[in-house]
Backbone bond lengths (Angstrom), bond angles and torsions (degrees), N, CA, C in turn:
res aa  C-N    CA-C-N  psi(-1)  N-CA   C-N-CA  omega(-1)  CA-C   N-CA-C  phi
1 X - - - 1.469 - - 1.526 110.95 -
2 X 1.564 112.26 -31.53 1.438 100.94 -165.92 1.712 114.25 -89.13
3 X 1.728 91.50 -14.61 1.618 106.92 170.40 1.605 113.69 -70.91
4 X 1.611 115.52 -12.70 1.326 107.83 -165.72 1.904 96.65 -98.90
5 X 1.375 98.98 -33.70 1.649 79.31 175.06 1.344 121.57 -96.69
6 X 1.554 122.94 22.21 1.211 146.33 171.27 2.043 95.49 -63.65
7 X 1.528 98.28 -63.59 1.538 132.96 -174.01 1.601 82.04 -38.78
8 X 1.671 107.95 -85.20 1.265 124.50 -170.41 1.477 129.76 -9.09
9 X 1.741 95.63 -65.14 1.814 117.50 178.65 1.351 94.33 -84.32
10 X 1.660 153.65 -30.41 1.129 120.30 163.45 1.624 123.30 -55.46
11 X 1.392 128.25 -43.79 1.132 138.99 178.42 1.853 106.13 -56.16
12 X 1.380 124.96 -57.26 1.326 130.20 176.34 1.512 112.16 -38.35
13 X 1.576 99.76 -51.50 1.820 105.98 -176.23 1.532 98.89 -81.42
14 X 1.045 142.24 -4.25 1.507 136.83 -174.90 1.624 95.23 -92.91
15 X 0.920 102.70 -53.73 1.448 110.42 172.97 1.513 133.44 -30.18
16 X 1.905 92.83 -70.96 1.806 107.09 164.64 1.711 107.86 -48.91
17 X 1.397 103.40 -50.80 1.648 96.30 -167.36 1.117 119.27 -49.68
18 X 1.496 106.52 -43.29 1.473 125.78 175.00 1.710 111.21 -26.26
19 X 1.485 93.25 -72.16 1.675 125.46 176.39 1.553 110.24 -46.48
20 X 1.496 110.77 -51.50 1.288 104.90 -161.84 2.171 99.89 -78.45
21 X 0.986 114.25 -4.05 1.470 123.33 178.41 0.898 122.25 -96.98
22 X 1.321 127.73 -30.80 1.715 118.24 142.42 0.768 117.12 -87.15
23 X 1.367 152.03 18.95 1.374 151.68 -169.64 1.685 78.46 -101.84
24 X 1.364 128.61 -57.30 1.335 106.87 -165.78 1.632 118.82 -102.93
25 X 1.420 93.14 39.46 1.503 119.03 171.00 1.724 98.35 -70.92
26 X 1.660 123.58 136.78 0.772 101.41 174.06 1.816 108.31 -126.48
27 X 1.657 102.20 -16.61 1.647 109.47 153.24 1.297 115.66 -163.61
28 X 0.958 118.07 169.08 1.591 129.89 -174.89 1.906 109.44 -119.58
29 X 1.145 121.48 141.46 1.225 116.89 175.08 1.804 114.65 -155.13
30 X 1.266 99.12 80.92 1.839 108.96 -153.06 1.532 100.46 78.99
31 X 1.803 92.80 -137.70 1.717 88.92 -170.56 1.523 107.27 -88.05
32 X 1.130 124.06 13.68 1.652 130.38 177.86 1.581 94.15 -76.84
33 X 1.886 98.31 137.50 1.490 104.45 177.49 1.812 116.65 -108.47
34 X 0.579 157.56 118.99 1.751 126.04 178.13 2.062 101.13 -100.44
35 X 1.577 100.69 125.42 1.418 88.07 169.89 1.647 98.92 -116.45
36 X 1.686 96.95 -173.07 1.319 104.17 -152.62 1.471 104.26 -93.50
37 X 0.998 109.69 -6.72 1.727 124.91 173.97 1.246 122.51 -68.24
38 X 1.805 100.97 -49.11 1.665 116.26 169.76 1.163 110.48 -45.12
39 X 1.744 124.86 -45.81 1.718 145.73 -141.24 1.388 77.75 -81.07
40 X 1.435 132.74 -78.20 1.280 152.12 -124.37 1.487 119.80 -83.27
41 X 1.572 97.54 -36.91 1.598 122.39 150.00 1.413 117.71 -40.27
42 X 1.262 114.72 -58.54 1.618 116.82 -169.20 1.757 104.27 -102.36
43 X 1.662 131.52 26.89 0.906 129.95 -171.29 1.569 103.08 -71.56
44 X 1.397 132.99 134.15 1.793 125.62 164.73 1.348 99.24 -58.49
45 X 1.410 89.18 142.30 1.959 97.08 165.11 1.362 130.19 -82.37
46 X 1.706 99.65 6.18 1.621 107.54 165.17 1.349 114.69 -104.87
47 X 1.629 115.17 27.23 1.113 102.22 172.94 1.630 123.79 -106.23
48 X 1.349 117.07 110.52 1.155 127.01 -176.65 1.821 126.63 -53.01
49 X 1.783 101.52 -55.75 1.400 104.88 167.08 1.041 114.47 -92.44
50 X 1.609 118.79 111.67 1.787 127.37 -175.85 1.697 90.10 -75.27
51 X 1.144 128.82 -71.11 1.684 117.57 168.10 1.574 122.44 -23.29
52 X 0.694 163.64 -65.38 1.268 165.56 -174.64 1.289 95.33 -56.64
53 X 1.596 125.81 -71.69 1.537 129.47 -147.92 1.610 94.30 -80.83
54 X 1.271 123.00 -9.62 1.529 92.27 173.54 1.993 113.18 -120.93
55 X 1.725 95.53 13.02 1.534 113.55 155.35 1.870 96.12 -78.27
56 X 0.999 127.40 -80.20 1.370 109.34 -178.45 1.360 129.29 -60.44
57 X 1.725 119.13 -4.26 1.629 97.84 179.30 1.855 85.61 -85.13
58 X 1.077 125.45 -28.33 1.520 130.25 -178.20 2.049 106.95 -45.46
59 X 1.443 96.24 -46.15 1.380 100.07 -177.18 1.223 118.04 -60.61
60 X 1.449 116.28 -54.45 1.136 136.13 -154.71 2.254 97.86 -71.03
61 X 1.851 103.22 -62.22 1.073 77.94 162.29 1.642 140.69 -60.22
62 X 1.080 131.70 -23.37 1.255 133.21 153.16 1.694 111.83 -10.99
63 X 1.514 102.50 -71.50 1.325 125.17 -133.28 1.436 83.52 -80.61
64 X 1.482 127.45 -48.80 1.250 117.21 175.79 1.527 133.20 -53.20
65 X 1.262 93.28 -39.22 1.669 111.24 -177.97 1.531 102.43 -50.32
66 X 1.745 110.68 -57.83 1.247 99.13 -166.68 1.653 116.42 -73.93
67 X 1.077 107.35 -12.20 1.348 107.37 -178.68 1.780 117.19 -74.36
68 X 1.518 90.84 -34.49 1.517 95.87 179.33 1.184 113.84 -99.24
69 X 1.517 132.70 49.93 1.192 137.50 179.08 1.648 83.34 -139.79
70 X 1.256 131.25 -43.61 1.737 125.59 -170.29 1.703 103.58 -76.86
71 X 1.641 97.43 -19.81 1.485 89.78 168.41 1.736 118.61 -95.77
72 X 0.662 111.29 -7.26 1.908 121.36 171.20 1.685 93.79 -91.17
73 X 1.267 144.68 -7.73 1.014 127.17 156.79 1.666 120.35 -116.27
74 X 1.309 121.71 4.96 0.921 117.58 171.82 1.603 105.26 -114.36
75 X 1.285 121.85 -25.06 1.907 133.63 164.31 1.319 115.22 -74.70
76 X 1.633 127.23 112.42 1.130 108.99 150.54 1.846 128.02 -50.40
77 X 1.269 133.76 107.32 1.069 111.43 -163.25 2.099 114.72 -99.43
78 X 1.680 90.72 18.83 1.652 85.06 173.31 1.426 102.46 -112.88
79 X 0.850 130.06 10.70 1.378 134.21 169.91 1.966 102.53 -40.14
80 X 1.765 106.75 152.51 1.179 100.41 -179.17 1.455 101.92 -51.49
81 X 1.682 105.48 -62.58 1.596 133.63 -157.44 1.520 104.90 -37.13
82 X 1.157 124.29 -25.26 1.707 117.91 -161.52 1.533 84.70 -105.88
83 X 1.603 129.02 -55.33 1.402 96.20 167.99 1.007 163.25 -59.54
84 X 1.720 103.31 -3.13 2.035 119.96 168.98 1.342 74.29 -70.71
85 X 1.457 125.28 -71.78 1.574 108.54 -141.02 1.394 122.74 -31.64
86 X 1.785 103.33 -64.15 1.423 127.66 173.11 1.427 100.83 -31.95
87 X 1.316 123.94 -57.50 1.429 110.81 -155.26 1.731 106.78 -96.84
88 X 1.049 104.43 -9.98 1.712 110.40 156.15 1.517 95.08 -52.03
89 X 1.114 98.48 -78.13 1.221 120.67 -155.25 1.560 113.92 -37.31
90 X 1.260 121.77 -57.74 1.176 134.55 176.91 1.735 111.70 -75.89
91 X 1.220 102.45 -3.05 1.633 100.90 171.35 1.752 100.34 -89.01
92 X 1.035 80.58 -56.22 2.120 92.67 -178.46 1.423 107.06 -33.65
93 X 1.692 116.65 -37.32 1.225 116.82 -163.64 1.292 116.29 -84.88
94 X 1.485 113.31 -28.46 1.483 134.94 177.21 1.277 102.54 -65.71
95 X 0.934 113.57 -47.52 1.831 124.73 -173.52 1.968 97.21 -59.62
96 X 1.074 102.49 -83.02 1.479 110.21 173.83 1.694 123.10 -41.54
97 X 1.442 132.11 -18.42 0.676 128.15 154.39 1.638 123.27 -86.92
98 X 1.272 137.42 9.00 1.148 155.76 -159.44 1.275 100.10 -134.91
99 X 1.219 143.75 -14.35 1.363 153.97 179.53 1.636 101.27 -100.69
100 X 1.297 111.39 -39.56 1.621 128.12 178.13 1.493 111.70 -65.58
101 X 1.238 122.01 -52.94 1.389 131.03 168.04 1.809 108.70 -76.07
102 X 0.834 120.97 -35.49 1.398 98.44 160.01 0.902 137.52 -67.65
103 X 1.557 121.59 -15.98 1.481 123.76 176.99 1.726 116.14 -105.24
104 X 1.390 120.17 -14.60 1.386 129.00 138.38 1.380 126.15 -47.15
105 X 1.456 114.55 -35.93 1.261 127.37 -173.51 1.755 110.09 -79.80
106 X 1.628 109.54 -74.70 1.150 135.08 177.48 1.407 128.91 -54.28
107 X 1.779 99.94 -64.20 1.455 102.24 -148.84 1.568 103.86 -90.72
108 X 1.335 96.70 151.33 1.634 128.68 -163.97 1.973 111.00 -69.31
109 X 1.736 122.28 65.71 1.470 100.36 -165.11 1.176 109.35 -65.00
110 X 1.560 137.78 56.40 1.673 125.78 -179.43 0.943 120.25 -76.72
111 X 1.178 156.19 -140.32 1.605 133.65 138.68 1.934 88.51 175.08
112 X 1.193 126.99 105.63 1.381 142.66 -177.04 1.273 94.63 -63.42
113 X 1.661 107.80 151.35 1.494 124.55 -178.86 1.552 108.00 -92.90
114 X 1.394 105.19 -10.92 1.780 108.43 160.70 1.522 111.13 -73.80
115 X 1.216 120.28 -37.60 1.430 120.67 -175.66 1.678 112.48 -86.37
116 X 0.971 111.88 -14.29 1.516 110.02 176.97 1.632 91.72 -75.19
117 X 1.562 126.69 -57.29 1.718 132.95 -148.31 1.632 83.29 -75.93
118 X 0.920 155.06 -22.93 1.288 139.30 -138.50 1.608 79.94 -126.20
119 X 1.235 138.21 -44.57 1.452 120.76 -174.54 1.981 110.80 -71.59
120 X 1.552 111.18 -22.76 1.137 119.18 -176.86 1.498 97.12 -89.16
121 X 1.097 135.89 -47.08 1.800 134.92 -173.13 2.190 103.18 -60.55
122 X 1.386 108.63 -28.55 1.205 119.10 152.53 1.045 154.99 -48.37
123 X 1.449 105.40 -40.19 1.559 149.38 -167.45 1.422 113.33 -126.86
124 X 0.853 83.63 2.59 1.680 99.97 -179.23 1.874 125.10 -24.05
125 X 2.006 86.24 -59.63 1.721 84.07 165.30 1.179 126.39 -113.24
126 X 1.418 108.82 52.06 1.707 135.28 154.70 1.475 105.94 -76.72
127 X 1.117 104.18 -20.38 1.642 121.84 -165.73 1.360 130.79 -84.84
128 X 1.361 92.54 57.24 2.059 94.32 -163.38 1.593 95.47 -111.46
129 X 1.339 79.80 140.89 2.237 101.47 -175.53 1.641 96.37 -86.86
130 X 1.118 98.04 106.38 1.495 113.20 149.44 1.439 141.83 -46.90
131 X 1.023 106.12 -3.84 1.529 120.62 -173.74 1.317 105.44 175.62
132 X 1.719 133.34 132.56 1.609 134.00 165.33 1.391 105.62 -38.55
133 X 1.824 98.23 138.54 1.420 116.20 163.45 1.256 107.65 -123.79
134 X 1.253 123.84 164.26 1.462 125.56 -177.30 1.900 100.76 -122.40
135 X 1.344 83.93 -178.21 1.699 101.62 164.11 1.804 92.39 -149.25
136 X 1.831 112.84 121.37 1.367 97.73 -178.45 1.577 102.98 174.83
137 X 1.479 121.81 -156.07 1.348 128.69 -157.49 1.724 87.96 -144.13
138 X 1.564 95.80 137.34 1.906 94.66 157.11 1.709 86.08 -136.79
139 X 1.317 113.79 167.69 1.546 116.40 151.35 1.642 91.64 -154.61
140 X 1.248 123.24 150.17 1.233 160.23 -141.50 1.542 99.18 -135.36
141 X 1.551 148.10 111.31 0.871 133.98 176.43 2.067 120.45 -148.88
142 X 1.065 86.70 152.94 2.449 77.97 171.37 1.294 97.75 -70.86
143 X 1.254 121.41 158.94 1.873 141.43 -153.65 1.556 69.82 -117.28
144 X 1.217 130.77 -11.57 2.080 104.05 -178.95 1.594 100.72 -117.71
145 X 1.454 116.81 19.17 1.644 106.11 155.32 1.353 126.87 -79.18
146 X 1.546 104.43 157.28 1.724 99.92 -168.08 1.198 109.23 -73.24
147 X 1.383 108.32 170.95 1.346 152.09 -163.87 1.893 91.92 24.78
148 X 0.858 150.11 92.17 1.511 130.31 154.74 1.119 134.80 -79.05
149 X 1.406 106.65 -26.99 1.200 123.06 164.39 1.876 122.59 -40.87
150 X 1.721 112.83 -48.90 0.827 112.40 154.76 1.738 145.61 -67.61
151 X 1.403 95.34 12.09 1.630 109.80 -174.51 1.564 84.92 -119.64
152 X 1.085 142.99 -19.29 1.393 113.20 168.01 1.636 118.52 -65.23
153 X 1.218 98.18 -19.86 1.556 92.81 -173.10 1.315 108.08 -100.50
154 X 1.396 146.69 1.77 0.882 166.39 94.86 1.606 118.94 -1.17
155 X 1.096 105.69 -67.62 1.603 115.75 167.78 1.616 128.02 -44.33
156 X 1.203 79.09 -20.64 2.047 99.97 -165.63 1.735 86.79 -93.09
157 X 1.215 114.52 -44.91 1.970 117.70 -152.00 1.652 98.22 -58.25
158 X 1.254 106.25 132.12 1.501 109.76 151.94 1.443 118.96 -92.38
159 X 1.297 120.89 0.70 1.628 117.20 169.67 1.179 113.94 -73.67
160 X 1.479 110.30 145.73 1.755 125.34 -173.49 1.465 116.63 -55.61
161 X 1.412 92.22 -31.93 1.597 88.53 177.69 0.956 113.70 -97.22
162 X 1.115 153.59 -10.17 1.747 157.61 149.15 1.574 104.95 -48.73
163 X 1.152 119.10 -34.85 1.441 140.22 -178.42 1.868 115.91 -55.88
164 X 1.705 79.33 -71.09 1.548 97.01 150.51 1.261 141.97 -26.80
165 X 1.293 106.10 -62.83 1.168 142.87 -147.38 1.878 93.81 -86.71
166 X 1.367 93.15 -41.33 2.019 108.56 -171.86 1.737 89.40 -70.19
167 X 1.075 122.82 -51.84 1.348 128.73 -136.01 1.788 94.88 -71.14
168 X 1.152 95.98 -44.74 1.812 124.73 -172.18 1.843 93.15 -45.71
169 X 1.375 90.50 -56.73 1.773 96.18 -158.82 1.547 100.72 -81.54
170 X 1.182 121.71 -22.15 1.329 110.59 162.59 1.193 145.61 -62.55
171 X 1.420 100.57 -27.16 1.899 132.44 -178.67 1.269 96.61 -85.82
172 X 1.587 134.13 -12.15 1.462 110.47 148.24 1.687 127.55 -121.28
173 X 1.037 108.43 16.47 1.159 117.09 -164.62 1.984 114.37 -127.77
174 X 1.719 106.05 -49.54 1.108 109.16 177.22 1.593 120.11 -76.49
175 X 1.967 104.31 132.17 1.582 105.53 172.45 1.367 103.77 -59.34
176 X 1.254 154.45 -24.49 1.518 146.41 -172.11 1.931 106.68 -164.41
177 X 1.206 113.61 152.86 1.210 99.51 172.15 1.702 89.53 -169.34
178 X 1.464 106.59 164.18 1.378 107.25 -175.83 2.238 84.51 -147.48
179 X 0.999 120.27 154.70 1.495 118.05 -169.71 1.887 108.48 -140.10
180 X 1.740 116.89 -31.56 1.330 112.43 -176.28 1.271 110.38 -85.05
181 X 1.419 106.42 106.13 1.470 110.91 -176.70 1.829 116.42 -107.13
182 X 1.834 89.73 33.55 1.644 109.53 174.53 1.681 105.79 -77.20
183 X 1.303 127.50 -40.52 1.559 144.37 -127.75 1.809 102.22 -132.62
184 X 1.282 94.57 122.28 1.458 102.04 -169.08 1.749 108.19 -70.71
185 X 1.398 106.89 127.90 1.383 88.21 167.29 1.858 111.83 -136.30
186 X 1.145 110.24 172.82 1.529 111.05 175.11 1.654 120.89 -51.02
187 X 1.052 120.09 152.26 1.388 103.45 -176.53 1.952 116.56 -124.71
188 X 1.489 93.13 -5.84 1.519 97.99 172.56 2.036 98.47 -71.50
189 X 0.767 146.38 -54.15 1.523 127.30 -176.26 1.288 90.15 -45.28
190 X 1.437 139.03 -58.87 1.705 114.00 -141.22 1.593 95.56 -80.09
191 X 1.564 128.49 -27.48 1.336 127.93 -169.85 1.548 114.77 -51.31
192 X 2.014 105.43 -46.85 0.977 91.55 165.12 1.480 130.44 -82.30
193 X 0.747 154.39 58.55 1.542 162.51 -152.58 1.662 108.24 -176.38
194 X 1.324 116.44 2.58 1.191 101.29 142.46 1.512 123.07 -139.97
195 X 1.430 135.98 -157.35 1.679 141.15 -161.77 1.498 94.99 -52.68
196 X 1.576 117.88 154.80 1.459 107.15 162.36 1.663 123.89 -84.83
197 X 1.598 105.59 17.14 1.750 105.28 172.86 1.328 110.10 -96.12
198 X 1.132 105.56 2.23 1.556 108.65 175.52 1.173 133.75 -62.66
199 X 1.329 137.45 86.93 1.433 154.46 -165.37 1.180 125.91 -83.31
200 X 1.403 137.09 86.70 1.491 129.71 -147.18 1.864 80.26 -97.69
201 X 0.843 153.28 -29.23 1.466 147.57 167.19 1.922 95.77 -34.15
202 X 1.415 106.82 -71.23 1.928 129.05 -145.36 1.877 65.09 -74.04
203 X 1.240 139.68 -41.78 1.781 107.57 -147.94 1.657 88.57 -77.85
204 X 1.448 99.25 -59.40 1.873 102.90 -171.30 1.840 119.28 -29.93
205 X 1.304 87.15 -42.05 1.570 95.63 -166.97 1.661 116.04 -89.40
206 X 1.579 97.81 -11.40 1.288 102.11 167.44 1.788 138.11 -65.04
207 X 1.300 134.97 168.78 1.845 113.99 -170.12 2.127 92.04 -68.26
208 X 1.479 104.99 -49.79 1.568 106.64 -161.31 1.358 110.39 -67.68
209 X 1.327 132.91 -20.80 1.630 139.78 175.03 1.846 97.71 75.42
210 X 1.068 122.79 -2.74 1.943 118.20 175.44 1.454 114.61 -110.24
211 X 1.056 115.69 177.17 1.291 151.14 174.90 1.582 124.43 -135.37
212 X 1.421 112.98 103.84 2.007 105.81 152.10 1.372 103.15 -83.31
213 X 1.139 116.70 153.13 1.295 104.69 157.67 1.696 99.68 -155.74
214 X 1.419 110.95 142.37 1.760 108.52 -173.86 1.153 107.30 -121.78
215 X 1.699 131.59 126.44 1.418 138.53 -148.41 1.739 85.32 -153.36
216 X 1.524 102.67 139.41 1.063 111.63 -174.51 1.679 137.86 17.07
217 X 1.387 131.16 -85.42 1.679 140.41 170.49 2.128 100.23 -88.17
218 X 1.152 94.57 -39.35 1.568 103.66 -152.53 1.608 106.50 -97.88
219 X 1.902 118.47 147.74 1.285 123.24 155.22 1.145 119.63 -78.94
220 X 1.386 143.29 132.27 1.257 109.53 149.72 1.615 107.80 -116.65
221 X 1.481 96.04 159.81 1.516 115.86 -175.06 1.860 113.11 -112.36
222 X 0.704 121.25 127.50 1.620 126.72 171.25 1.575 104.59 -155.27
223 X 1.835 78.06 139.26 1.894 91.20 -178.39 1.692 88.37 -142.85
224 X 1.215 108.94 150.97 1.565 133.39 174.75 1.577 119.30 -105.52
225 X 1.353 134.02 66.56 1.372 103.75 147.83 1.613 150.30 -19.57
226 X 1.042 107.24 -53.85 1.608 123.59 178.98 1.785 98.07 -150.47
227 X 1.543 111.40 158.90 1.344 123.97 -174.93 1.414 109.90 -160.83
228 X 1.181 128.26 134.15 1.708 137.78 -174.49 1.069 97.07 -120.47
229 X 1.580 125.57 123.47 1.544 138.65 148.03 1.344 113.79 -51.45
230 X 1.297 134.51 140.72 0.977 151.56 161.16 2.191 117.19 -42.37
231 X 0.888 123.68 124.66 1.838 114.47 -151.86 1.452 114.69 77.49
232 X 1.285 136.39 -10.20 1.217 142.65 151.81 1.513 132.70 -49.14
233 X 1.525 149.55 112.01 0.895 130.02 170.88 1.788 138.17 -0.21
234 X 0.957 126.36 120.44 1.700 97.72 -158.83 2.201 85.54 -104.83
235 X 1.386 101.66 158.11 1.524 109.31 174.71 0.960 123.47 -43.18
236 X 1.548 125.15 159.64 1.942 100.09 161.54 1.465 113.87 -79.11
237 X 1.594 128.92 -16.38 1.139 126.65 -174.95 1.092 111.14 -72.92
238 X 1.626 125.98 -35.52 1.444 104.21 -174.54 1.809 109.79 -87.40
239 X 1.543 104.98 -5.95 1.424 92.90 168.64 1.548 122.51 -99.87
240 X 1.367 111.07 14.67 1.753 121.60 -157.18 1.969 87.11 -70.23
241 X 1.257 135.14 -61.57 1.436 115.12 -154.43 1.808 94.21 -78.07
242 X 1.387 148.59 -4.77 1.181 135.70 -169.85 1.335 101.00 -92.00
243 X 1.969 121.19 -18.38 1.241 133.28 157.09 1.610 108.32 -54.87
244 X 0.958 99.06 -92.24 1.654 114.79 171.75 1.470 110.76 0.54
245 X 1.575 107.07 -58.55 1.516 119.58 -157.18 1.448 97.76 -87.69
246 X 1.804 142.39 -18.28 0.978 132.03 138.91 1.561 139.66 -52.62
247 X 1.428 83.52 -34.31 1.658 78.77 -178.07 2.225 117.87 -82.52
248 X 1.686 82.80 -18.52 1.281 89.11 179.50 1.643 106.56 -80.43
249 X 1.049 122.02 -33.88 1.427 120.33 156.01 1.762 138.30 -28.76
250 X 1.749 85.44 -57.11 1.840 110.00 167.08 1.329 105.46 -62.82
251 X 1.268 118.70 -58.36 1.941 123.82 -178.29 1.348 120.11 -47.67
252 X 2.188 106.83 -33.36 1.828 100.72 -178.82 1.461 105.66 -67.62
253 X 1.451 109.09 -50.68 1.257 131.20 -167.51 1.723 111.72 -48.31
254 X 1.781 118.93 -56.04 1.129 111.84 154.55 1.586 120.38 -46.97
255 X 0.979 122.81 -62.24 1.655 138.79 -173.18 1.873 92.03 -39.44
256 X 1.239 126.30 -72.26 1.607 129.40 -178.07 1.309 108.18 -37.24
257 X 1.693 116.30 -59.99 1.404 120.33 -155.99 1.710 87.18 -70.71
258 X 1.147 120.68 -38.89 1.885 106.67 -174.71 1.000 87.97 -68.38
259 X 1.316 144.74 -96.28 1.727 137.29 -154.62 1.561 105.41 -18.82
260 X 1.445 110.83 -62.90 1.653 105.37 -172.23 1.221 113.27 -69.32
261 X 1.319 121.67 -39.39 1.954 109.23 168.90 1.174 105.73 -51.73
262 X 1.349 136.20 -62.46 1.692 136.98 178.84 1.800 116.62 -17.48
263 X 1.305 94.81 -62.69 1.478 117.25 161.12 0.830 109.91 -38.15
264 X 1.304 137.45 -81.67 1.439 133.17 -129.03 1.632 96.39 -92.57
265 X 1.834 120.62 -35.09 1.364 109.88 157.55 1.470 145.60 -46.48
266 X 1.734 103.66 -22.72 1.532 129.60 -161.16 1.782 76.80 -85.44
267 X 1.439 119.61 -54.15 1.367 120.94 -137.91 1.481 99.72 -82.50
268 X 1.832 110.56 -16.02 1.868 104.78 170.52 1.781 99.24 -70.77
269 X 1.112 115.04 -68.77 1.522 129.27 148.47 1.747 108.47 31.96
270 X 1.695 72.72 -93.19 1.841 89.76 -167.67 2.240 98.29 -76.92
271 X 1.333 114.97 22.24 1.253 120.37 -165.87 1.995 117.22 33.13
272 X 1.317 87.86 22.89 2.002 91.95 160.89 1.224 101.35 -64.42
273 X 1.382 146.98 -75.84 1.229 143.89 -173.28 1.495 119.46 -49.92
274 X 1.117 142.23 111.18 1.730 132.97 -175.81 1.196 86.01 -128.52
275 X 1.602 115.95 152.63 1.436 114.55 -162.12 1.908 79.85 -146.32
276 X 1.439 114.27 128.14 1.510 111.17 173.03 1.465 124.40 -123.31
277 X 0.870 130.81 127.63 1.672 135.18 -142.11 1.815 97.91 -136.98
């Protein structure tokens, strides 16, 4: 008797497990399984919608599965040829990840503000602006806010306190406004954002360098300090980090090839390397 309900509660718990293992089945694709443990295991911790991200990690494995099952039957996959690849392949990666941690680890990203001006004063006409930039003022405003009259003249002032004074009335009054007209910036965003008669050619070249202009509810205001045509020399400021990111480029690349010459000298050295000719 005690052997038969021995049977019993083994079968009961064989049972649940059973249940509880496809229960967290989450697809099948041939003999490929996906469970929900695998998914949930490797979930990011910035992921907010668990629905969504494990409807698409669901898809995505899907999509592979079936693909890599028509290729295991349509690929011989012991062929020599697919195993250099593979093991190319996975060497290349070892390599590159070992090159990755060494330069996380090691290498120096500093990059001197003498060596940036001197690689750009060099390069000088590498340096073509893709699109007009300005140096300047827009403000965007309702044609029924107070006093405006006194913010046009305001708009024009380069004194600090006129500056002030603009900035103040803008932070409650202006739909958009931009005021540091030290710092070069692009000028297709502001073009569109204002009237389409707006002529940054007719303002630049004009004696006053601005524009009012009143279009339906809204003023708008734009003034130009300085302005670059598009094929024009471009600044060093707006090209200083695309410098940066070259030169830090040249520095990994040196930095690798020394690490790996190092190597391969250490390795005649310690006679690991034998070379036969």
């Amino acid at each position: 008797m005690r052997i038969f309900f021995s049977i019993i509660s083994f079968l009961i718990i064989l049972s649940s497990c059973q249940k509880k293992s496809e229960d967290s089945i989450l697809a099948k694709v041939y003999e490929y399984t996906l469970f929900y443990d695998d998914v949930i295991y490797n979930l990011p911790s910035n992921i907010s919608d668990t629905n969504s991200y494990l409807n698409k990690y669901v898809d995505d494995w899907v999509s592979k599965k079936v693909l890599l099952n028509q290729a295991y039957i349509n690929i011989d996959d012991n062929t020599d040829e697919l195993e250099k690849k593979v093991s190319d392949y996975k060497n290349s990666l070892l390599i590159y990840e070992y090159q990755q941690r060494l330069i996380d680890q090691n290498f120096d990203t500093t990059v001197l503000l003498d060596d940036l001006i001197n690689y750009y004063n060099n390069n000088i006409n590498e340096f073509k602006l893709d699109q007009d930039i300005f140096k300047g003022r827009y403000i965007i405003i309702d044609k029924n806010a107070p006093n405006i009259k006194s913010l046009y003249k305001l708009f024009r002032s380069s004194d600090d306190t006129d500056i002030d004074e603009m900035v103040s009335y803008c932070m409650l009054y202006a739909k958009e406004y931009y005021i540091n007209d030290s710092i070069w910036n692009y000028f297709n965003p502001i073009k569109q954002k204002m009237p389409k008669s707006v002529s940054a050619r007719n303002i630049f070249y004009s004696k006053r360098k601005y524009e009012i202009i009143e279009e339906d509810n809204f003023i708008y205001l734009l003034l130009f300090r300085e302005f670059k045509f598009k094929g024009e020399i471009s600044p060093f400021s707006i090209e200083k980090e695309k410098i940066k990111s070259l030169i830090l480029n040249k520095n990994k690349m040196d930095y690798l090839f020394k690490v790996e010459n190092e190597l391969i000298q250490n390795g005649k050295l310690n006679k690991d390397i034998k070379i036969f000719k």
